[in-house]
C-alpha positions, 0 to 999 in steps of 0.5 A: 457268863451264861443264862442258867438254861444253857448246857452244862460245860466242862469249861464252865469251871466253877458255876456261880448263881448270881440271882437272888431267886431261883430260875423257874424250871431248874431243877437244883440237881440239873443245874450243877451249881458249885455256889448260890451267891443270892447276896451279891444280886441286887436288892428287890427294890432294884430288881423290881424298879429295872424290870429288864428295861434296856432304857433302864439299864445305865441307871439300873448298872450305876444303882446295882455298883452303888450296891456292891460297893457299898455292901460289906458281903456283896465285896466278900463274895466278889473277892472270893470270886476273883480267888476263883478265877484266879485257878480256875474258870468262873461262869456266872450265871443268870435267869433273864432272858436278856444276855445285854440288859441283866445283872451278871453283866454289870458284876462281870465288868466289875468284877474284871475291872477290878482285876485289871486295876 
């Protein structure tokens, strides 16, 4: 996981975009995405309503799951992206300015709980 403005790295494996807009300044070449996934992103209510507000985010983290969860494309894509993981790196990546408070790091625990189960 990673802001989208951090260097490319061979490590990175595939490079999944997980915002639903795209980051101001990138060029789409410059970013060397393998996938857009902006369906997985929280919806624009939600986004709007947290703001990046760390006060926010416990409730903005219980919201988002109840989103993924309950979203028949928004569980594809995080099947497809524990397939990924399974051969190969995944970063996720994400436009905020805050690497706690944002919506990458609540799909990256769901994601790994998910694996773990």
């Amino acid at each position: 996981m990673k802001r989208i403005y951090d260097p490319v790295e061979e490590t990175d494996g595939s490079r999944i975009l997980v915002d639903r807009l795209w980051p101001r300044g990138i060029k789409k070449a410059e970013a060397e995405l393998t996938y857009w996934y902006k369906e997985i992103a929280p919806s624009n209510e939600l986004r709007k309503w947290f703001g990046h507000k760390p006060d926010r985010f416990e409730e903005f983290r219980q919201r988002y799951i109840e989103e993924l969860m309950g979203d028949e494309q928004k569980l594809l894509k995080i099947e497809e992206i524990k397939r990924f993981t399974s051969t190969q790196n995944v970063t996720l990546l994400y436009s905020a300015k805050n690497q706690e408070f944002n919506n990458a790091v609540v799909l990256r625990d769901v994601i790994m709980q998910t694996i773990n189960r």
